[in-house]
VEXBADO-261066 format. One line per 4 residues: number of its first residue (from 1); their letters; for each residue x, y, z of C-alpha. Coordinates in steps of 0.25 Angstrom, whole numbers. Layout:
NUM) a) X,Y,Z; ...
REM end
This chain:
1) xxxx) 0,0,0; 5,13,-5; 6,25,7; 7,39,2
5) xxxx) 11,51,11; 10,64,4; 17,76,13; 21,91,10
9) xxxx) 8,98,9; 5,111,16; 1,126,14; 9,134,2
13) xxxx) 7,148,-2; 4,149,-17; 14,148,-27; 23,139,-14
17) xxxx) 27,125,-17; 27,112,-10; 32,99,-10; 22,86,-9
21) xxxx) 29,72,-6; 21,58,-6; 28,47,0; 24,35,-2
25) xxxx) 25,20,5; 26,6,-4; 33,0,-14; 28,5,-26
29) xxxx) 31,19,-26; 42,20,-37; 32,12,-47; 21,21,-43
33) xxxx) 17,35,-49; 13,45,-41; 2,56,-39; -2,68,-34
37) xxxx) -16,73,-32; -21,83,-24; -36,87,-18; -41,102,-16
41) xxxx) -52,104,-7; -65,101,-16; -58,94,-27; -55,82,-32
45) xxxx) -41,76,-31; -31,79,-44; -20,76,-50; -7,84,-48
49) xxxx) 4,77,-53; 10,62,-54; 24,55,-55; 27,41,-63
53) xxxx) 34,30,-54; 48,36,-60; 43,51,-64; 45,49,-77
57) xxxx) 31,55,-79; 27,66,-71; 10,72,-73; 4,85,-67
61) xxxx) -9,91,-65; -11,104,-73; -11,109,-60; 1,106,-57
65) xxxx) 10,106,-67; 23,114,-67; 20,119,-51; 21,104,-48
69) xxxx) 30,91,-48; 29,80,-43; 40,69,-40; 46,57,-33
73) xxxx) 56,50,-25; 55,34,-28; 66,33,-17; 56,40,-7
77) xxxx) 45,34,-12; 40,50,-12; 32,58,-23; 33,74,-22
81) xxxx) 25,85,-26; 32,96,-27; 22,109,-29; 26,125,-33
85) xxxx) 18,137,-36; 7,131,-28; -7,137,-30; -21,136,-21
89) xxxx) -26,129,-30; -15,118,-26; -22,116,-13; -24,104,-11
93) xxxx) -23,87,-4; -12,82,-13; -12,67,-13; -1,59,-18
97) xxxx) -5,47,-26; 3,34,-29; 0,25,-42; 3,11,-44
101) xxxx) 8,14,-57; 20,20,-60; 16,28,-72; 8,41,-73
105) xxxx) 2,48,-86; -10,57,-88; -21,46,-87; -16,42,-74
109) xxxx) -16,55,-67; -30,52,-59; -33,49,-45; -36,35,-47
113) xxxx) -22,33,-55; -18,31,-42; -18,21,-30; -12,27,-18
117) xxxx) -14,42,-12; -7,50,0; -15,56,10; -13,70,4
121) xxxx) -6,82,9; -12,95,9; -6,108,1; -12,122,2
125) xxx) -7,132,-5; -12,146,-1; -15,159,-9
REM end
């Protein structure tokens, strides 16, 4: 059974940036790709960006990209977020996910691509 832990959440002035990390437990992690998702209050959960097992291939929400990167560590069994120019409307739960595949492309960026979620870590980013 995959655990995942996400940490590095917290309150942010616009335009700040902020580090998310996920670690996760089991033998799987470097032949799993990786998600993260994120909830703002009153809607549903989206995607933000996902790594391949080797980041080979790296995928990002509109929303995201060129403020966002995410990233891994196989050796520490870790997934990062790192976040810039942070806007409110980046307020939000943001879930780390892990797939029991270790490829990602366009289809598969969807909730139920994925089999195993972190508990979430709250980012708020004020105005």
């Amino acid at each position: 059974q995959v655990q995942l832990v996400e940490s590095g959440g917290g309150l942010v002035q616009a335009g700040g940036s902020l580090r998310l990390s996920c670690a996760a437990s089991g033998r799987t992690f470097s032949m799993s790709a990786m998600g993260w998702f994120r909830q703002a209050p009153g809607k549903e959960r989206e995607f933000v960006a996902a790594i391949s097992a080797s980041s080979i291939n790296l995928y990002y929400s509109n929303s995201a990209e060129g403020r966002f990167t995410i990233s891994r560590d196989n050796t520490k069994n870790t997934v990062y977020l790192q976040m810039k120019s942070l806007k409110p409307t980046d307020t939000a739960v943001y879930y780390c996910a892990s797939r029991s595949f270790p490829g990602v492309s366009p289809t598969a960026l969807v909730e139920n691509a994925y089999n195993y979620w972190g508990q979430g870590t709250q980012v708020t980013v004020s105005s």
